[in-house]
N, C-alpha and C positions, 0 to 999 in steps of 0.2 A: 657901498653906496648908502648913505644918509635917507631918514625918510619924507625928504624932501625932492631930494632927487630921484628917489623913485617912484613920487606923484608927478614929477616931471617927466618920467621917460612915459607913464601910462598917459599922460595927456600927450605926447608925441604919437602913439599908437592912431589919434586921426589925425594926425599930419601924414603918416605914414600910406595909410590909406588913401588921402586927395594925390597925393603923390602920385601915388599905381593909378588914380583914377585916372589924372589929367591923361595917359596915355590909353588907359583901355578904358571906353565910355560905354555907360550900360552896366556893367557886370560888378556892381555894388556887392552881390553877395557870393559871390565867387573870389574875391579880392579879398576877405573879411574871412574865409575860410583857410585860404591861402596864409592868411597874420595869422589865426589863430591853431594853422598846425606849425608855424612859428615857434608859435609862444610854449606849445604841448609838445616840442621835440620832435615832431613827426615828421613826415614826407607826406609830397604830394601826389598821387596819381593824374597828369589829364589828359583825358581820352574824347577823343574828339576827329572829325574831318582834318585833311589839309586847310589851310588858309586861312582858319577863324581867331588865330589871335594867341593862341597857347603858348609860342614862343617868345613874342614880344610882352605876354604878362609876364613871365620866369625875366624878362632881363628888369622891366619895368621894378620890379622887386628889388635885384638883386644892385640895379641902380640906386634904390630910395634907402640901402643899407650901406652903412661904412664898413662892409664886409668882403671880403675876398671872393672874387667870383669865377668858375671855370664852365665851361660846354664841351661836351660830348657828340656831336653826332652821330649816331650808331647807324654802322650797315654791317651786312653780313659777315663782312670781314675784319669788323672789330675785334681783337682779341682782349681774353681779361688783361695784359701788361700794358696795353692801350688806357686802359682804365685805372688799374693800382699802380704802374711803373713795374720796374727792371732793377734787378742787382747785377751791376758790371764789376768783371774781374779787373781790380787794377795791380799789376804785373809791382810796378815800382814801390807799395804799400804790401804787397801780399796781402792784401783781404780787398772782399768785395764791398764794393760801393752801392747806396741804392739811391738810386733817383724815381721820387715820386713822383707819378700820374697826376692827372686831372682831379680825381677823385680825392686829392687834399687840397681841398679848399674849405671855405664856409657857406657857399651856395652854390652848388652843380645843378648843371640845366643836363639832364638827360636826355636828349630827343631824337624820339622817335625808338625811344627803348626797346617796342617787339620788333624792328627790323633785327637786331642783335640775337645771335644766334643763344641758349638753351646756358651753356657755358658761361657766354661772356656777362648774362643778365642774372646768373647766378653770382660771380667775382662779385658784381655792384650792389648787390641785395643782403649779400652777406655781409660787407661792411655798413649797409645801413642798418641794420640791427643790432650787430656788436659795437660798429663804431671805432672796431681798429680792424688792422690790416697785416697776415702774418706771409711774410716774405721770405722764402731760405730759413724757416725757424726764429728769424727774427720778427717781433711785434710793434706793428706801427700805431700811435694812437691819432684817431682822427682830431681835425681841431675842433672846438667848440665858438658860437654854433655851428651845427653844422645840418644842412638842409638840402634834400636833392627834389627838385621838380623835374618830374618824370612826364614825357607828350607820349602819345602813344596812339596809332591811327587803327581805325579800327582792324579787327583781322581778316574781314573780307575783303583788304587791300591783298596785292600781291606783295612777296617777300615779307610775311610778320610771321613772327615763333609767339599767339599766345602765348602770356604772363599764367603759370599753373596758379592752385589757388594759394598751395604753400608762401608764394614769392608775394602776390595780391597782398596776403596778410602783413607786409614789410609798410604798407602803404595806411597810412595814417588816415587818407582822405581820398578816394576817387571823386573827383569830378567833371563837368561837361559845360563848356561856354556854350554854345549852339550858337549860331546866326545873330548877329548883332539887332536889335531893332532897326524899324525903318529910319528914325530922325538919325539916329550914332551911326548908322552905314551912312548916310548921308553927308552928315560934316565929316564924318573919316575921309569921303571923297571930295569934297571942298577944299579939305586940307591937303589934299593931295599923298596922303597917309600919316605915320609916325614918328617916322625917322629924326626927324628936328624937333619935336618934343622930346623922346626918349633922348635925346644928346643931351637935351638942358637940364635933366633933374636930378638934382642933388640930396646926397643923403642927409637923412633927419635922423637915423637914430645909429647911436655906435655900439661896439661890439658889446662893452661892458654894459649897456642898458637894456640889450637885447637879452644876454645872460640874469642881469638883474629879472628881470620881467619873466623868464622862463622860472624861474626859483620860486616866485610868486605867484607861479601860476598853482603848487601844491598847495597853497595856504588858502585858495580861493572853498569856502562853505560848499557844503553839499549837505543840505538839510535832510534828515530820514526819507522824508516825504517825496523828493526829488528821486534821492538811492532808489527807492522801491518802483517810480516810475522808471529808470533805465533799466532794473531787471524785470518789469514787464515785460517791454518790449524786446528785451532779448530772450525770454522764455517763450514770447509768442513768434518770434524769426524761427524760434529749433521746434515749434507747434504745429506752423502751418503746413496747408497738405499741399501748398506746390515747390516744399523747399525738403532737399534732402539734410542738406546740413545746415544748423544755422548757426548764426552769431558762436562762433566761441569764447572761452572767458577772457583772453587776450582780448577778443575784440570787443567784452564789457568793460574790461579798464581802458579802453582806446576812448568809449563813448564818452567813458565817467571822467578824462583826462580832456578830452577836445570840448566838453561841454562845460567845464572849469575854465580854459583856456578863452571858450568865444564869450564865455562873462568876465572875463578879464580887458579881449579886446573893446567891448561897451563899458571898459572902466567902471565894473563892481566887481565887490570882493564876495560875493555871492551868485547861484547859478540858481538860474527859474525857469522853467515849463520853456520859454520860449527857447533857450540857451539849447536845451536836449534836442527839440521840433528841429531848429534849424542846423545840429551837425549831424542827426540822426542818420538820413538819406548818405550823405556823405562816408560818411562811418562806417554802417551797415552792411550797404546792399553790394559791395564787392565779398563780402566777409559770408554771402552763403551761398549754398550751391544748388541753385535751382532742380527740380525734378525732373528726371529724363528728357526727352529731346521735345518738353512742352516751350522749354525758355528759350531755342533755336540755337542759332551759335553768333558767336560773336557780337554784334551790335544789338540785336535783335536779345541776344543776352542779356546783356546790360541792360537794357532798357526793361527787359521783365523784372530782375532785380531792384531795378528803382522802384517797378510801380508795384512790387509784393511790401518794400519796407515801406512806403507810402501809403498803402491799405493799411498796414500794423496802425501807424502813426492815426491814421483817421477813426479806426476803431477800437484805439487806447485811451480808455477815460483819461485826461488830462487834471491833474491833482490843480486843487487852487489855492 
């Protein structure tokens, strides 16, 4: 790709963006997190109630892409061949055949991942970090890109297997839409939902621009001065006294890679104060393990995690 074309694909990146919007309104920076663990290789975690919209973002997405797209809904009795496929004997060949799963594609909607029993969400987690798939000794490579958006309700629902923290760490970005505002719940109801928007939107960006734009997310500046604010705040995640474990190093190159990536999606080739602020939370606060039974469980979890890395964030001198 010419360097022409790929000041065009990064000006596509807010086309991309009004695209997801016209169907999910309100959730500007949730949308924008979403493109930029795109752009960083990553996956998404979202963890959220029934009904707020988690599904219809993952399609809204995987619509405004000229990419391959497959869905999962997990329940108890998902098995991993559900998810990777099957090697069938074929008698009249003498050798087995495999026919691939859901899980090759270029964007899988995971939903409802902790319904899925311990087993079957380890199959899907282990190909999101290697990125292939070994079957009967055989190695399958995933395509590129390739992107899985993960829903996940909380575990104080009935029938969930929390996500241990090992598997969390697969997850590039957790996050949480919450409750629409009053005016966008409103017109959602005007409209009488989504359905005929999400049918009308076409993709803007293709496969090769999307790869393009990931390649360029390495080259994006990280100034000394920025470096030293992300190992701040990861030294102050493994400091504080209501976290057992914090940020691991994995999860400082996760920060130092999504915070390259969300200056990429604001179309600069450099990353500033603001870049770090707004994937920090996202990035972070799955990635430590709160202190004995002060952070509650499940929801009540989460929600302490956010607000220990959002204390870091408010009493980390911010460089200028």
């Amino acid at each position: 790709m010419s360097a022409e074309e790929g000041r065009e694909a990064r000006a596509k990146l807010g086309e991309l963006k009004r695209s997801v919007a016209r169907v999910i309104h309100g959730k500007a920076e949730a949308i924008e997190l979403i493109v930029a663990a795109l752009l960083a290789r990553g996956h998404v975690l979202i963890e959220d109630i029934p009904g707020v919209g988690k599904t219809t973002l993952a399609q809204a997405l995987a619509r405004s892409l000229d990419l391959s797209f497959a869905r999962i809904q997990f329940t108890a009795d998902t098995l991993p061949s559900d998810v990777i496929g099957i090697s069938l004997w074929r008698p009249e060949r003498g050798e087995f055949e495999f026919l691939p799963g859901p899980l090759f594609t270029n964007v899988l909607l995971a939903d409802e991942i902790n319904r899925a029993t311990p087993k079957t969400q380890a199959a899907l987690l282990e190909a999101m970090n290697e990125r292939t798939v070994t079957v009967e000794k055989t190695r399958h490579v995933l395509q590129e890109p390739f992107l899985v958006l993960a829903t996940q309700n909380p575990v104080e629902y009935l029938g969930t297997y929390p996500l241990p923290e090992s598997q969390l760490d697969r997850f590039l970005f957790r996050i949480s839409l919450g409750y629409p505002g009053r005016e966008d719940e409103r017109e959602l109801l005007r409209r009488g939902g989504v359905e005929d928007e999400l049918e009308r939107l076409v993709p803007v960006l293709q496969a090769a621009e999307v790869l393009h734009l990931q390649r360029a997310v390495r080259r994006v500046k990280v100034a000394p001065v920025i470096l030293d604010y992300m190992l701040e705040l990861v030294q102050r995640s493994r400091a504080h006294p209501g976290v057992t474990l914090g940020v691991s190093t994995r999860g400082a190159l996760s920060l130092h890679r999504a915070a390259q990536a969300m200056a990429l999606v604001e179309e600069r080739d450099y990353v500033i104060p603001d870049d770090v602020v707004r994937v920090a939370v996202a990035a972070m606060a799955h990635r430590i393990v709160v202190a004995g039974a002060e952070g509650g469980e499940g929801w009540s979890r989460s929600e302490t995690e956010r607000a220990i890395v959002e204390e870091i964030l408010r009493t980390t001198p911010v460089p200028l």
